[in-house]
Structures are given as structure tokens and as C-alpha cells.
C-alpha positions in Angstrom: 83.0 62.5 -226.1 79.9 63.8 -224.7 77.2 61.6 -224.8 73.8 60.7 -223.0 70.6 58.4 -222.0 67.1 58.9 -222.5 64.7 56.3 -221.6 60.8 56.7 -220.0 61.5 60.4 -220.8 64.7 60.7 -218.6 67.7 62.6 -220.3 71.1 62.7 -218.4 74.6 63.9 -220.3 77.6 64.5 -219.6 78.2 68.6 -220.0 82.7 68.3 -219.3 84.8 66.0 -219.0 88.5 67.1 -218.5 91.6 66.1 -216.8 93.3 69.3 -215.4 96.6 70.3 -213.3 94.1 72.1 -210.7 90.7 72.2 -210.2 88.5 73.8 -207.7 84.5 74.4 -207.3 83.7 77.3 -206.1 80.0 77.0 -205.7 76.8 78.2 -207.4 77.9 76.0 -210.3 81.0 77.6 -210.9 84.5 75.9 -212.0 88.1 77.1 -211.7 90.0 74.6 -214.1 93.7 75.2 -214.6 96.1 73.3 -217.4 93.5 71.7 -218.8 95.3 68.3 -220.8 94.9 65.1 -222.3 98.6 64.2 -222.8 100.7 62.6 -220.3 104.3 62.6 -220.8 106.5 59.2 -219.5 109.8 61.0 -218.1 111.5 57.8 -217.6 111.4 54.5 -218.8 109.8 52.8 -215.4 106.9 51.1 -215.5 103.7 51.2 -214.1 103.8 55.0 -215.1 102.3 57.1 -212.8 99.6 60.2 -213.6 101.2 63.4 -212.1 98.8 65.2 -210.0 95.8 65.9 -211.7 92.3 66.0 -211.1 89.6 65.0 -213.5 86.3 66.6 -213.8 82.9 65.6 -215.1 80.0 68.1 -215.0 76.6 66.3 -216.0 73.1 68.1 -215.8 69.3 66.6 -216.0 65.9 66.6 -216.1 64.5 67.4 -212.5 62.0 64.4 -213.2 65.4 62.1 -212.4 65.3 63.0 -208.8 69.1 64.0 -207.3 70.7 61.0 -206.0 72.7 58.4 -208.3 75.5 56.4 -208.4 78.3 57.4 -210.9 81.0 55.1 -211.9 84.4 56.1 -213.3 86.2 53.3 -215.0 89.5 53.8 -216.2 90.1 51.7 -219.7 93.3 51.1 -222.3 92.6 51.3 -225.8 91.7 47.4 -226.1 88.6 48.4 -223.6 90.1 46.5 -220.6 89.1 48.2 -217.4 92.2 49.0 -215.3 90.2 50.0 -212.5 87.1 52.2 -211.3 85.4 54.6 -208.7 81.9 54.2 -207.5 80.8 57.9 -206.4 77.9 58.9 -205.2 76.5 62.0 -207.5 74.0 64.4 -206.0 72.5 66.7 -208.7 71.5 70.6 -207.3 68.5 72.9 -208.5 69.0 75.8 -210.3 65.4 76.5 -210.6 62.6 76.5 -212.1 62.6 75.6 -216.0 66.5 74.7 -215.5 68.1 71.5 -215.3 69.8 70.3 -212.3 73.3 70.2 -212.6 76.1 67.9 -210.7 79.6 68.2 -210.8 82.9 65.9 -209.6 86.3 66.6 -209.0 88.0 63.4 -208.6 92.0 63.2 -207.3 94.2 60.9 -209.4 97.0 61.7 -207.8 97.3 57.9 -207.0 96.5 56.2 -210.4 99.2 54.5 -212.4 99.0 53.1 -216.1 100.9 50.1 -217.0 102.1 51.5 -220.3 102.3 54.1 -223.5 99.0 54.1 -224.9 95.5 55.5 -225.6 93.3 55.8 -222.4 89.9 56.8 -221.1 88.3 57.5 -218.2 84.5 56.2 -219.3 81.5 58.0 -217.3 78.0 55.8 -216.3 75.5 56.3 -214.6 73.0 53.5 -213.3 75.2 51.5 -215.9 74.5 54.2 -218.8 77.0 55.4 -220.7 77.1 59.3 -220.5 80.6 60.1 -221.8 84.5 59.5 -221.6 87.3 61.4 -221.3 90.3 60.4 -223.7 94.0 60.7 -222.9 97.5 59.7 -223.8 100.5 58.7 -222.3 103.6 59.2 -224.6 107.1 59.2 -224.6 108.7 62.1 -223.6 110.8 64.4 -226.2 114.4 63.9 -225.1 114.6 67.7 -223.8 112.4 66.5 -221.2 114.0 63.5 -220.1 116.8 65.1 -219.6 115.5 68.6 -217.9 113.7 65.8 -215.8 116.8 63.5 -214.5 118.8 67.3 -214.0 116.0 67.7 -211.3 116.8 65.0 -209.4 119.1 64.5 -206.5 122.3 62.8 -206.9 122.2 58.6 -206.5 124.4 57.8 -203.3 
């Protein structure tokens, strides 16, 4: 969902939000996203279950009057709202020129997160404690094809 805030004229919204395989910037405000998703299959029945490597990206532009430094927070939520945890970046915002509104993007590693369960997820975006957006995802149960492609993949228990 992409969402913003205005208030004393300021305007500030998220442009992307995406959780992707790979993701690289490559400067001048360009993006290389690769296996873009918002499903996560659960291989095997542990639990926490953890995010395979991923990277999620949030691209947010503004009004030059909003000046370029601000605090972004990244809180990751189950569907009953309950914050599971959160990042507190910095987010610097870059010119593009005159007439143009700045533009900041984030590419954030969650190759370390972990959600307790099957469910509905979001990662929700603020800024100064405003709401600009959220990225939705799901963590199902894998098809039983998977499961078992998975478990062929790993090495034998001694």
C-alpha cells in the first residue's frame, strides 16, 4: 500500500515497497530488483521460520521544502498488528533538480529475520512517526512437492 503525509504543506510517500531475492542500487536513482515476491514458503515444519535471503526495498520521494535528513522506521507486524520487531534507519533524500522531488531509497538485508508462524505479515514504513506505506507478505505452507524436493537437498542425518 502506498500511502503518504502532508501537513504545513510537507508531502512525503512511499513510491516502492518490495521484498525481492536480490537487489542492488546502482546510482542516479536507478534499481536492479530481481524475484520480486510476497510469498514465503515454510519448507519444514520448525518454528520460528526463517525469511530466506531477501532484501526489502522502499523508494520514497518529497518535497525539497522537507530538507534531506530523517529517521525512517521499519517495523515488522503479524496480522493482529503486534510488532515483532523494527529498524531505525537513517534516510537521506538526494536532488534531482530543479522542479523535481528528491528521492531516497533503502535496501534493507533480512537475511536474519525469523517469523514465529504461518500467517499474514507487513513490514509497515514511518517516517517521523508517519505512516507512508507497508509492504504485505505471507508465509504459507509449502505444496508437498517442495517439502520433499527440499529434504532431498539435504545431507544425510549421522
Amino acid at each position: 500500500m502506498v500511502t503518504g503525509y502532508q501537513g504545513c504543506q510537507k508531502l512525503m510517500k512511499m513510491i516502492l515497497g518490495a521484498l525481492a531475492d536480490y537487489a542492488s542500487d546502482a546510482g542516479r536513482g536507478k534499481l536492479t530488483l530481481v524475484g520480486v515476491f510476497d510469498t514465503i514458503f515454510a519448507m519444514t515444519d520448525a518454528r520460528p521460520i526463517p525469511f530466506p535471503q531477501a532484501t526489502a526495498v522502499v523508494v520514497v520521494s518529497a518535497s525539497i521544502v522537507e530538507g534531506s535528513d530523517h529517521r525512517v522506521t521499519l517495523s515488522f507486524e503479524d496480522a493482529d498488528g503486534q510488532n515483532l520487531g523494527q529498524l531505525d534507519l537513517p534516510l537521506l533524500f538526494t536532488t534531482r533538480g530543479p522542479g523535481y522531488p528528491q528521492r531516497a531509497q533503502l535496501l534493507i538485508n533480512l537475511g536474519q529475520f525469523a517469523v514465529p508462524d504461518l500467517g499474514d505479515y507487513l513490514i509497515r514504513v514511518r517516517v517521523e512517526g508517519h505512516i507512508i506505506g507497508e509492504i504485505p507478505f505471507y508465509i504459507v505452507d509449502a505444496p508437498p512437492h517442495l517439502k520433499q524436493q527440499a529434504q532431498s537437498l539435504q545431507p544425510p542425518k549421522s
